[in-house]
N, C-alpha and C positions, 0 to 999 in steps of 0.2 A: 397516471402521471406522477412526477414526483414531486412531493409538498413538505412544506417546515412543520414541523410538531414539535411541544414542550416534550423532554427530558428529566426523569427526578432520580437522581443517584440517593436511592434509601440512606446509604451508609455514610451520607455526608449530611443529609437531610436532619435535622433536630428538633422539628415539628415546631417550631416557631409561631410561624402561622401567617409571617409577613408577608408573603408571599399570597396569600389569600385575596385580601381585597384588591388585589393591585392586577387581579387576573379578569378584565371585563366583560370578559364571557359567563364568568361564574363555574367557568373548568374545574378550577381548583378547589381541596377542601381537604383541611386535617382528619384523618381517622386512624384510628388506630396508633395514636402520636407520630403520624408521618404524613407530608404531603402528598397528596395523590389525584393523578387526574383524573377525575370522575367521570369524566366525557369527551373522547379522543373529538368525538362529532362537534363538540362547542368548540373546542381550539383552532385559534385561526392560523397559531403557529407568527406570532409580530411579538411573542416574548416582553410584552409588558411587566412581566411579574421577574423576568429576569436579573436586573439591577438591585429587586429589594430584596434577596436571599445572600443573607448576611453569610451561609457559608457557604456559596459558590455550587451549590446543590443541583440548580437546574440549567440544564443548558438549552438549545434547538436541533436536533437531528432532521437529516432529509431524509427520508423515504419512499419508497414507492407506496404508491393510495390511489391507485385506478379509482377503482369506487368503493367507500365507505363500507364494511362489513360487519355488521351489528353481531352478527354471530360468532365472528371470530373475538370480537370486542371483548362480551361477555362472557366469552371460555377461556380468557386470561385474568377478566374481573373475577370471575370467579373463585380463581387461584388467588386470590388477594385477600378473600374470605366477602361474610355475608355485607359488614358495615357498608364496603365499596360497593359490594354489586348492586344494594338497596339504596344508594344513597345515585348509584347511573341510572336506576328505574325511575326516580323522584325526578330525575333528571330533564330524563327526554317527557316523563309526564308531562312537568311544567313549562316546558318550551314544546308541547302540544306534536313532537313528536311521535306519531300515533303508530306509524309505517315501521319504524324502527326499535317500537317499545313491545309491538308484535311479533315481531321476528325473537327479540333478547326472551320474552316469557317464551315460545315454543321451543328455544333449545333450553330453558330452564324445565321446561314438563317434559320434555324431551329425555331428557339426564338428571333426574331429577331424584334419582339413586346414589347421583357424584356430587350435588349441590349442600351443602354446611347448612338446611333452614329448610324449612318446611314447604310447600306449595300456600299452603293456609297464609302464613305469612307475610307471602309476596299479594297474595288477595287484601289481605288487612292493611297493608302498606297503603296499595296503590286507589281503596275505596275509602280508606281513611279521608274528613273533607278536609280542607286547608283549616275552616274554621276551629276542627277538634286539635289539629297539629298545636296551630297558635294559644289556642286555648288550654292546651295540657303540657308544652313545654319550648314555649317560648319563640315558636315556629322552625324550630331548627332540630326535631328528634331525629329524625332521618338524615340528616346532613343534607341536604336541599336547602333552597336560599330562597325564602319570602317576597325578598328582594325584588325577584325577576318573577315570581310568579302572579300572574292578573285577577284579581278577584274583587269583587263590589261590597260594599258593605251598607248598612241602612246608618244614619249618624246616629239616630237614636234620638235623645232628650234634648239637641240644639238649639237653642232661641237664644238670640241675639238679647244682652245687654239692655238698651235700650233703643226705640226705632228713630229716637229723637237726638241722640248726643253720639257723638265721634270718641272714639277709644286712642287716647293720647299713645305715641310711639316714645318707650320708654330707652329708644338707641341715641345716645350721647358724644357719638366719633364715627366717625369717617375715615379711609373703608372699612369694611370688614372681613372680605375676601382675605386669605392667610396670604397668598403671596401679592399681593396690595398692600400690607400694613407695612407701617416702619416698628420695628419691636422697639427703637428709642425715641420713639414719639412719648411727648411731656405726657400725653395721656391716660397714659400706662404706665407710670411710675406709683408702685404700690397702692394700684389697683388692684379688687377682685376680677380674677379673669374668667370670662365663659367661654369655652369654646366646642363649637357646635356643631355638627354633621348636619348637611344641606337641608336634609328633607325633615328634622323633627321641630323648624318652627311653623312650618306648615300644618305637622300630624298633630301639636299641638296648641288647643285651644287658645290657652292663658299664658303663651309663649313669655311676653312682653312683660308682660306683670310678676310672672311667678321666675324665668331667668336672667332676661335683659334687666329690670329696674336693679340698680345699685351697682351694675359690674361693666365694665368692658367689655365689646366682642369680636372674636372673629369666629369668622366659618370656614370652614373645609368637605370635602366628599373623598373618604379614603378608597372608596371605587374606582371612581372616577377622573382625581386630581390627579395630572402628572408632576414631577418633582418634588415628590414627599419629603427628596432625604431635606428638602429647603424646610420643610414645616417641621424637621424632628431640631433644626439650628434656631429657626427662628424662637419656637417653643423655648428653647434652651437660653436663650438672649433674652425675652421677657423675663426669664427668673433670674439669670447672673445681672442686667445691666439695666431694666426697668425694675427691679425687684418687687414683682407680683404678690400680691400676699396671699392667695389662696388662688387655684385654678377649680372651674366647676367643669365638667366633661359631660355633655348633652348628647347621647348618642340613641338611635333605633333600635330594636331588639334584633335586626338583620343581622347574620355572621357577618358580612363586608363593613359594616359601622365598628365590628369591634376593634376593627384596624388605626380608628382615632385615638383608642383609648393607649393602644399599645404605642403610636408615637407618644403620646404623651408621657408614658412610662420611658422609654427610649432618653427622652429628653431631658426627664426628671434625674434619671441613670447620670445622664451625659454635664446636666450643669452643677456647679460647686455650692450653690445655694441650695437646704430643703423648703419645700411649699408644701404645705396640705393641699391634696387633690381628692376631689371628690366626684366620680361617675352617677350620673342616672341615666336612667335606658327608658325610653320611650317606647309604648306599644303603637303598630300602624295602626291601630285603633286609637291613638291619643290618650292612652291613658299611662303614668309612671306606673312602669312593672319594678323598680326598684332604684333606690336615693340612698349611696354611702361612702364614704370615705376609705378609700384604697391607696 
């Protein structure tokens, strides 16, 4: 049958990266300073990521796609070099593709005279645990996405506080959703701002106490939220017309979170005021992997 697929014209392509979280499948992913679809099989082809490529790079082509051919997939990833091809095996790994991730290794052992990387390699990749990935660089060495991949963890040293007293909610305004807020609301005039990716007041413990007390908030999910180009203006309006005096940037260690940090840069670009901004990244184990000013 014939089906919609993303499109990436290299030559127009600038490795940006916008284009990344905006892709909900987790298709996409910079390597090699260019976007590239890592998994024709994850593309649903509804071009979500289409509008945020600032230079017109990706389009939708129709094609024929009887039925899905791993083999053919990865005798064109291949040509693309090792980064790509490693980064569609982590791929279909992590979305438990197993039919499909069989097929891409036998024409890898197959041809494995034509392949840029050793067979060893592709073993070390793919028995590597999630644990060691996140553990040794930040969960993203392979260009695979944490994000989407399921895994259990023990909490560790958790006890609660106290079993007898209530832990006060250090949120001071109303909403906080990015496209909910009014950026000239009395509230946010030369406030500290926080603004936060969905999932790290959850991943982290001491949310309330260690980001929320002292600052304003809103949240966003650059995955996920449609209408981002609204959160690179609104951003841009807290520091020209609420005049913010510092923005704090709370994001996951996930590649698709780093997508908040760059509107915020976007933004920063975009208004006539400077603010000191400051990023930290959260580990999905709840722990700060890193607090600085950028």
């Amino acid at each position: 049958m014939i089906r919609e697929i993303v499109k990436i014209d290299e030559e127009l392509c600038n490795g940006c990266g916008v284009c990344v979280p905006n892709c909900h499948e987790g298709a996409l992913q910079i390597i090699d300073g260019k976007a590239r679809l890592i998994s024709e099989l994850m593309c649903d082809g509804l071009g979500a990521c289409l509008g945020h490529c600032p230079e017109g790079a990706i389009t939708i082509e129709k094609r024929e796609a009887e039925d899905y051919d791993e083999v053919v997939v990865i005798a064109q990833m291949i040509k693309a070099g090792k980064a790509t091809v490693f980064a569609h095996l982590k791929h279909l790994q992590d979305h438990n593709e197993t039919g499909f991730l069989q097929q891409a290794l036998g024409y890898i052992k197959a041809n494995h005279e034509a392949v840029p990387f050793e067979i060893s390699e592709v073993h070390e990749l793919l028995h590597s645990s999630n644990k060691q990935e996140v553990a040794g660089s930040g969960g993203c060495a392979t260009g695979s996405c944490p994000g989407s991949a399921p895994m259990a963890f023990d909490a560790g040293g958790f006890k609660m506080a106290s079993p007898t007293s209530e832990v006060p909610s250090a949120l001071t305004q109303w909403p906080v959703q990015m496209h909910l807020i009014n950026p000239a609301a009395s509230y946010f005039h030369s406030a500290d701002l926080l603004i936060a990716a969905d999932c790290a007041g959850f991943a982290y413990g001491n949310f309330h106490n260690d980001f929320i007390k002292g600052r304003k908030m809103v949240i966003a999910c650059p995955k996920l939220d449609q209408g981002q180009d609204i959160y690179i203006q609104k951003t841009a309006s807290l520091i020209d017309v609420s005049k913010v005096n510092t923005i704090t940037v709370v994001i996951m260690e996930v590649p698709c979170c780093g997508g908040l940090s760059r509107m915020v840069k976007m933004a920063t670009e975009m208004a006539s005021r400077k603010v000191p901004v400051k990023e930290v990244v959260i580990s999905i184990r709840g722990e700060v992997l890193s607090e600085e000013w950028v």
